[in-house]
NUKOL-477803 format. One record per residue: x, y negated, z negated of N, C-alpha, C in turn; residue in one letter. Coordinates in steps of 0.05 Angstrom, whole numbers, plus 32768, in hexadecimal, padded with zeros to 4 digits. Each point is the difference from the previous one (the first is absolute). Layout:
residues N
+-------+--------+------+--------+---------+------+-------+--------+------+-------+
| neast | nnorth |  nup | caeast | canorth | caup | ceast | cnorth |  cup | margu |
+-------+--------+------+--------+---------+------+-------+--------+------+-------+
|     X |      Y |    Z |      X |       Y |    Z |     X |      Y |    Z |     A |
...
+-------+--------+------+--------+---------+------+-------+--------+------+-------+
This chain:
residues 77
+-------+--------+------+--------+---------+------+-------+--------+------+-------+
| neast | nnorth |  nup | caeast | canorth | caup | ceast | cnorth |  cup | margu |
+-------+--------+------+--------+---------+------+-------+--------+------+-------+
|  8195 |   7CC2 | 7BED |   7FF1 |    8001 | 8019 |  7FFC |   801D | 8007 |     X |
|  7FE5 |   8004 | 800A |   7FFC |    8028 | 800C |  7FF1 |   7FED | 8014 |     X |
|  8005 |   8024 | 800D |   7FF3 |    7FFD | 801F |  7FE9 |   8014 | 7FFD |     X |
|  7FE2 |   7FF6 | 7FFE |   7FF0 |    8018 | 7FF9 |  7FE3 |   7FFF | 801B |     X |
|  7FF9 |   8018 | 8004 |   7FE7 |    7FF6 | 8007 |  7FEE |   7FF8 | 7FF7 |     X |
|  7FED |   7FF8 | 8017 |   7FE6 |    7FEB | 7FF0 |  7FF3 |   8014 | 7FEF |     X |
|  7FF9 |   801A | 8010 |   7FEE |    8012 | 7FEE |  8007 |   8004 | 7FE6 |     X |
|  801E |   8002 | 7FFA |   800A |    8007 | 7FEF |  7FFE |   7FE3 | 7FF1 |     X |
|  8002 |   7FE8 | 8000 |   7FFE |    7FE6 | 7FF4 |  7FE4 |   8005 | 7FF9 |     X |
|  7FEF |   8000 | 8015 |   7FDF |    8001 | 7FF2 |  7FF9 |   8008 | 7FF1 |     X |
|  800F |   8025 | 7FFD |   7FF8 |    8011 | 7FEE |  8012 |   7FFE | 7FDA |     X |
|  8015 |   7FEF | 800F |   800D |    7FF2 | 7FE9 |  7FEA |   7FF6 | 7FF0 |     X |
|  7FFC |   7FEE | 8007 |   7FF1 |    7FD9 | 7FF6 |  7FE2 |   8012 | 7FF4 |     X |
|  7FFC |   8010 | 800A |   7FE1 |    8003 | 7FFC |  8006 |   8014 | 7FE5 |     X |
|  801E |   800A | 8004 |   7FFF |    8012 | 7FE3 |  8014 |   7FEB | 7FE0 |     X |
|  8005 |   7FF0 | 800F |   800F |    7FE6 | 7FE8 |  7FFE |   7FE5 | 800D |     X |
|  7FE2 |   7FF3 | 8005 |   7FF9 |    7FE6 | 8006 |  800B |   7FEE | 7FF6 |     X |
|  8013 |   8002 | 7FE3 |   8005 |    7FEB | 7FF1 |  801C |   8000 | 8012 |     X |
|  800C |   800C | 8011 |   801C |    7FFD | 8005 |  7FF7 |   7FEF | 8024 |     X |
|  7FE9 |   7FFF | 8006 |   800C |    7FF1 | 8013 |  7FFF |   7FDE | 7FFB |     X |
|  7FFD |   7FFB | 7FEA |   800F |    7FE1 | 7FF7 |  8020 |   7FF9 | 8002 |     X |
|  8006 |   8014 | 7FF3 |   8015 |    800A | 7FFF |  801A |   8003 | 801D |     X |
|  7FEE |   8006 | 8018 |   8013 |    8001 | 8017 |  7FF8 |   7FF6 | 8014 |     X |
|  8016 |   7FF8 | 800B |   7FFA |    7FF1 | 8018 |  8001 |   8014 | 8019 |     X |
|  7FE7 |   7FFC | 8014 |   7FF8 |    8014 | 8016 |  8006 |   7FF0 | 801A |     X |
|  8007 |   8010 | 8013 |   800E |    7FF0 | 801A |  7FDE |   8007 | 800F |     X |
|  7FFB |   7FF4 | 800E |   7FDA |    8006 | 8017 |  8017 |   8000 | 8015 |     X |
|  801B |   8007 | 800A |   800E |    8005 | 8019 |  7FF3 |   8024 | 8001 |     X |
|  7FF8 |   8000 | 8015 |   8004 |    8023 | 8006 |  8017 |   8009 | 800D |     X |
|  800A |   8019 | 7FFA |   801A |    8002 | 8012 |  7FF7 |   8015 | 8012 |     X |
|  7FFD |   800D | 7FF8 |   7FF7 |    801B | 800D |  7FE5 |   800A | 8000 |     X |
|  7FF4 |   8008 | 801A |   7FDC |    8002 | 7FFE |  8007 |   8021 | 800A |     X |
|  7FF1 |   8016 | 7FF7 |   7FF6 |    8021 | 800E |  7FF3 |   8001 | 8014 |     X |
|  7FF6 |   800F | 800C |   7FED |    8010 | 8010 |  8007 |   8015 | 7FFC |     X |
|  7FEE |   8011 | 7FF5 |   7FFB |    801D | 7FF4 |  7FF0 |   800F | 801D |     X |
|  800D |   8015 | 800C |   7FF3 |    800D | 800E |  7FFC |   8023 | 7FFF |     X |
|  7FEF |   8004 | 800B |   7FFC |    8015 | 7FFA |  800C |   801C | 8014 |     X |
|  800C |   8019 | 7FF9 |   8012 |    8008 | 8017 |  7FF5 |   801E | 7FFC |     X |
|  7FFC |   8011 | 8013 |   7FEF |    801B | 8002 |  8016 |   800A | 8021 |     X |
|  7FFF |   801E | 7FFC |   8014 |    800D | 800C |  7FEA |   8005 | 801C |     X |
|  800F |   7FFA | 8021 |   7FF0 |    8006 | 8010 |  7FE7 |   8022 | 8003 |     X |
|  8013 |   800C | 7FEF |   7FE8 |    8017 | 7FFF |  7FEB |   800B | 7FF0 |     X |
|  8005 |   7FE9 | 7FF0 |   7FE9 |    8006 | 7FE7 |  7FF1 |   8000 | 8008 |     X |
|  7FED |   800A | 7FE5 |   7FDB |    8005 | 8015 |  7FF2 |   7FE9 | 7FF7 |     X |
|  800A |   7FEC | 7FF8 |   7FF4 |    7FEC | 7FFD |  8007 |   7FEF | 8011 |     X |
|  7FF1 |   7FED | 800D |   8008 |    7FE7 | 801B |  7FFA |   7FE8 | 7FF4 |     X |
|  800F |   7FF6 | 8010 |   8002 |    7FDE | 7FF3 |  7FE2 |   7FFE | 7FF8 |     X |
|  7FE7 |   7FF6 | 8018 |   7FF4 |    7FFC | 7FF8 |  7FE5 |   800D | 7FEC |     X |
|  8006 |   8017 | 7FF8 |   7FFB |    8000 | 7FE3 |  8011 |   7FFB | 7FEB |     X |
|  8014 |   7FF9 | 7FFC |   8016 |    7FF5 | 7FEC |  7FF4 |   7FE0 | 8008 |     X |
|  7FFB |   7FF6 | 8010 |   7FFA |    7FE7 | 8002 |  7FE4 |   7FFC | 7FE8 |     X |
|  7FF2 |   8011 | 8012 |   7FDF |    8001 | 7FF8 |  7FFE |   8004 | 7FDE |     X |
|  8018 |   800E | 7FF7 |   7FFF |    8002 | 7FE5 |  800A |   7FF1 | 7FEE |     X |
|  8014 |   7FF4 | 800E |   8011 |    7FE3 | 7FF2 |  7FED |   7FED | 8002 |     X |
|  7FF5 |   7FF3 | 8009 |   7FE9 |    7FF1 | 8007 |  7FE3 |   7FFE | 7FEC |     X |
|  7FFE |   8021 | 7FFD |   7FEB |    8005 | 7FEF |  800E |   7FFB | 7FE0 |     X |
|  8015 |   8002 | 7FFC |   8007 |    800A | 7FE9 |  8006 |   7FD4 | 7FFA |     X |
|  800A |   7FF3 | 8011 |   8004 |    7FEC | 8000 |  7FEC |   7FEC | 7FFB |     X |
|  7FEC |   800C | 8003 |   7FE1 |    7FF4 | 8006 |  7FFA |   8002 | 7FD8 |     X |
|  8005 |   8011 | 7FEC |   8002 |    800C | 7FF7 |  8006 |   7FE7 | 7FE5 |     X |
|  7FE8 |   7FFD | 7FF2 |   8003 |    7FE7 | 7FE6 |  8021 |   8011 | 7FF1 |     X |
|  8005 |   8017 | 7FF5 |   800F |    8012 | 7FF4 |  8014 |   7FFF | 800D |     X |
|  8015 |   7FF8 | 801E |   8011 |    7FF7 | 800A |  800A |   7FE3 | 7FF0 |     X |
|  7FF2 |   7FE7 | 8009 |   8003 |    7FEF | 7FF9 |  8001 |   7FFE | 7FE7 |     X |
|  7FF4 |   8000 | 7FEE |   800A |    8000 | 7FE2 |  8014 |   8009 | 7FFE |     X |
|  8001 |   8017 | 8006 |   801D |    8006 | 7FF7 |  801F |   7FF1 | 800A |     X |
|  7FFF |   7FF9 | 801B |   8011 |    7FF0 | 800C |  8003 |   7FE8 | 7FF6 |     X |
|  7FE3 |   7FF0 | 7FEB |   800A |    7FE9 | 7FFA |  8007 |   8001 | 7FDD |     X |
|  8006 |   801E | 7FFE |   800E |    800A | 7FDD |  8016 |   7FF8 | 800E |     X |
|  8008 |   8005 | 8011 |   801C |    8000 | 8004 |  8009 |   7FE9 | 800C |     X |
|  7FF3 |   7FF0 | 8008 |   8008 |    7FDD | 800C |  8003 |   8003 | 801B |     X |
|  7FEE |   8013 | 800E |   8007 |    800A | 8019 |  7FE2 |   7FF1 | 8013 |     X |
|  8003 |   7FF2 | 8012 |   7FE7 |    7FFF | 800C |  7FFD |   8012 | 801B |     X |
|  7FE8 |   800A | 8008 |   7FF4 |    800D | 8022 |  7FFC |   7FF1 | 8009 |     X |
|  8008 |   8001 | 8019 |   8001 |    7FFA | 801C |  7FEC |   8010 | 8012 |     X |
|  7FEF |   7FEF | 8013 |   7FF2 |    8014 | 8014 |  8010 |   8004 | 8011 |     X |
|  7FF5 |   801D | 8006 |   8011 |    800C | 801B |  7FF0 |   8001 | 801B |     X |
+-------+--------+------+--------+---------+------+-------+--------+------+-------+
């Protein structure tokens, strides 16, 4: 028995497909993220351009692909 993440399971299976016959997968989630983003009050950057840029970059076909290499899905903000 391992305790792995999904990303890490996805990126498993997609690199040795023949092994998920092989094991049995729990669909229980245990633990979910929220990834946030953290900038020091005096930077010269302000939230809302760190917003405006996360957003853009999120918008972004080249985000998403890559998040679902890794078994990761986006969320709107």
């Amino acid at each position: 028995m391992a305790i792995v993440t999904r990303s890490y399971l996805n990126q498993y299976l997609n690199r040795y497909p023949e092994s998920k016959k092989k094991l049995l997968i729990s669909e229980r989630v245990a633990q979910t993220y929220k990834h946030q983003l953290l900038i020091r009050p005096t930077h010269q950057l302000n939230v809302n351009t760190l917003y405006k840029i996360v957003k853009k970059t999120l918008a972004q076909n080249t985000l998403a692909t890559k998040l679902k290499i890794l078994g990761l899905q986006q969320h709107d903000i």
